[in-house]
Biotite code that builds the C-alpha atoms (Angstrom):
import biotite.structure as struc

atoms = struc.array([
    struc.Atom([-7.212, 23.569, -28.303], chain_id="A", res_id=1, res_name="UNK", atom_name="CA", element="C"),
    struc.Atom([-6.419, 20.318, -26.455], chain_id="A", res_id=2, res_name="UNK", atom_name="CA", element="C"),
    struc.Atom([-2.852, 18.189, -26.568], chain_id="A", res_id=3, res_name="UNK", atom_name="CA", element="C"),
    struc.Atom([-3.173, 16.401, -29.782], chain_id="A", res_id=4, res_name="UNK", atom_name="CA", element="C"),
    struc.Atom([-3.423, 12.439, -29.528], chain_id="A", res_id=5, res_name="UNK", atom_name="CA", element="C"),
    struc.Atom([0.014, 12.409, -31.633], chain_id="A", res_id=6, res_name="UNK", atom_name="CA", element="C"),
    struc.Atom([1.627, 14.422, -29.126], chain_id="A", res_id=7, res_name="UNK", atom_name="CA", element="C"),
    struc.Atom([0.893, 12.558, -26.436], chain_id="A", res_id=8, res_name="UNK", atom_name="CA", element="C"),
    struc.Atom([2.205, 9.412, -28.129], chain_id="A", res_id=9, res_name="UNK", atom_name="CA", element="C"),
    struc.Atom([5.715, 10.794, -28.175], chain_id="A", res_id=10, res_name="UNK", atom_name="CA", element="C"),
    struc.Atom([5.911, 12.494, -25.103], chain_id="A", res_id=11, res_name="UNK", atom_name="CA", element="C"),
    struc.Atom([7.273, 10.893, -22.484], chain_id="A", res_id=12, res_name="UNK", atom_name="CA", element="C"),
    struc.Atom([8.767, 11.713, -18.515], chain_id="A", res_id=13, res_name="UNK", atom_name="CA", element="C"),
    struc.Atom([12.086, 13.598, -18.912], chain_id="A", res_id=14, res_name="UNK", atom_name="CA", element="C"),
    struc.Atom([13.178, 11.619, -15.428], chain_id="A", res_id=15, res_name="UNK", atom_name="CA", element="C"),
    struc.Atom([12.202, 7.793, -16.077], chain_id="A", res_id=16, res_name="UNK", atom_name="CA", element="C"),
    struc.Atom([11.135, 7.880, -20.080], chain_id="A", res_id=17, res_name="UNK", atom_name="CA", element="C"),
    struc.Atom([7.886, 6.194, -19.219], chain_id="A", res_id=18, res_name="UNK", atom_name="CA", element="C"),
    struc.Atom([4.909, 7.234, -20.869], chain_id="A", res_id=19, res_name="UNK", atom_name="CA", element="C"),
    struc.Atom([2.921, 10.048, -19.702], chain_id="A", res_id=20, res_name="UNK", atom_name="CA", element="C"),
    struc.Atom([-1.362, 10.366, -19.706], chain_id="A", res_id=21, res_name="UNK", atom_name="CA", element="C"),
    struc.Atom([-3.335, 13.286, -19.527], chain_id="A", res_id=22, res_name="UNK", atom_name="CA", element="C"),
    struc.Atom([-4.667, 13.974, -16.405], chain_id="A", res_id=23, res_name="UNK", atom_name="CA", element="C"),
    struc.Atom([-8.934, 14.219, -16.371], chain_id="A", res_id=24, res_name="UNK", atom_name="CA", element="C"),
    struc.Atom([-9.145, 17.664, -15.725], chain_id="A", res_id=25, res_name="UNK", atom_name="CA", element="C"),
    struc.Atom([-6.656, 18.009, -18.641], chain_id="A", res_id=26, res_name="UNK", atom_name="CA", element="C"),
    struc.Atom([-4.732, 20.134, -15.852], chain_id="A", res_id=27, res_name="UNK", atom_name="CA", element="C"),
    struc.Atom([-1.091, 18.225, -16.277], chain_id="A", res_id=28, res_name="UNK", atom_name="CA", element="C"),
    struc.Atom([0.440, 15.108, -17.413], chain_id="A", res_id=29, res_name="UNK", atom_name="CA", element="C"),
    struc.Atom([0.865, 12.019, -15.417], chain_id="A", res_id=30, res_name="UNK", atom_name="CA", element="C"),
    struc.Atom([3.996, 10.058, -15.732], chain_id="A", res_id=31, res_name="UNK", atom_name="CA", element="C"),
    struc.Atom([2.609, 6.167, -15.579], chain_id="A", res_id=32, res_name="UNK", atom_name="CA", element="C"),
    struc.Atom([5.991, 5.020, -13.249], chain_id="A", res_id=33, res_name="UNK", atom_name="CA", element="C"),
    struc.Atom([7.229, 7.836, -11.282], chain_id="A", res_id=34, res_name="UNK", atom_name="CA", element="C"),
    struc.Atom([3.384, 9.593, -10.622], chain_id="A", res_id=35, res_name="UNK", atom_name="CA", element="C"),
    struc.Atom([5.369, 12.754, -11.817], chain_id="A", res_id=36, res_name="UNK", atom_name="CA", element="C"),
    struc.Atom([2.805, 15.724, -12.667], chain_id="A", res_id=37, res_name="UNK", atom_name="CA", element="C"),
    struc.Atom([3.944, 18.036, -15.488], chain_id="A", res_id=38, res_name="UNK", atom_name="CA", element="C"),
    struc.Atom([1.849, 20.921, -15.829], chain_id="A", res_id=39, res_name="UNK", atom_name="CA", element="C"),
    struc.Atom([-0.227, 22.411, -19.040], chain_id="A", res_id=40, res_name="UNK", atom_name="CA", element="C"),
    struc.Atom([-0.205, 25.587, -19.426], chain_id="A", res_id=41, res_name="UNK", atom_name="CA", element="C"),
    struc.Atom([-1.860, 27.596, -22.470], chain_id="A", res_id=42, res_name="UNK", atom_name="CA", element="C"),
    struc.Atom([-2.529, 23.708, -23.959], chain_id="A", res_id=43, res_name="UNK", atom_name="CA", element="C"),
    struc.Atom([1.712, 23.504, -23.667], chain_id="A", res_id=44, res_name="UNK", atom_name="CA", element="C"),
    struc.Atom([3.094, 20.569, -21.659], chain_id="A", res_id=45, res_name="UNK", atom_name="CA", element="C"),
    struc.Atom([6.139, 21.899, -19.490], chain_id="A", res_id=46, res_name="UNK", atom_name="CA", element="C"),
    struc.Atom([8.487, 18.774, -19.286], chain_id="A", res_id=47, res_name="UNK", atom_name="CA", element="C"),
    struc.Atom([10.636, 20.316, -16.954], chain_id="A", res_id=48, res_name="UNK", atom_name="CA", element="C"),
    struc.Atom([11.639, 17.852, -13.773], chain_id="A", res_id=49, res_name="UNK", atom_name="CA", element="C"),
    struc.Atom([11.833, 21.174, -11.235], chain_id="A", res_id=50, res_name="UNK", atom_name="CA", element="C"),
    struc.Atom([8.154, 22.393, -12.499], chain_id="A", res_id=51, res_name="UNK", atom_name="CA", element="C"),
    struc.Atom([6.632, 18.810, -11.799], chain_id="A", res_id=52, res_name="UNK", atom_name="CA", element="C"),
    struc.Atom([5.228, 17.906, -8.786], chain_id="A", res_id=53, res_name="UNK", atom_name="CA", element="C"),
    struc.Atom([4.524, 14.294, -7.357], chain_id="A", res_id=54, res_name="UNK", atom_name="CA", element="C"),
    struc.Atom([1.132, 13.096, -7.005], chain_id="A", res_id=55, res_name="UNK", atom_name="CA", element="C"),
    struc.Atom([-0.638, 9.339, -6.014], chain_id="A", res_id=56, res_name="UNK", atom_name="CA", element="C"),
])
């Protein structure tokens, strides 16, 4: 089971509270401002700050 469309409406970075998007590979979420990386794992976003990782 994929992130649900509502979901990813709300959610939003922890750091900047700008939207996030789900990555292609559906492997993490992409903050839109910072290029923050929160990971999926078991279809659960972790929106932790020290578990993301910073990606171009």
């Amino acid at each position: 089971m994929a992130i649900s469309k509502d979901l990813l409406e709300i959610l939003v970075c922890p750091l900047c509270k700008a939207p996030v998007e789900l990555k292609p590979d559906s492997s993490g979420l992409k903050c839109v401002q910072c290029k923050r990386v929160y990971p999926v794992r078991d279809d659960i976003p972790v929106m932790l700050v020290d578990e993301a990782r910073i990606e171009e």
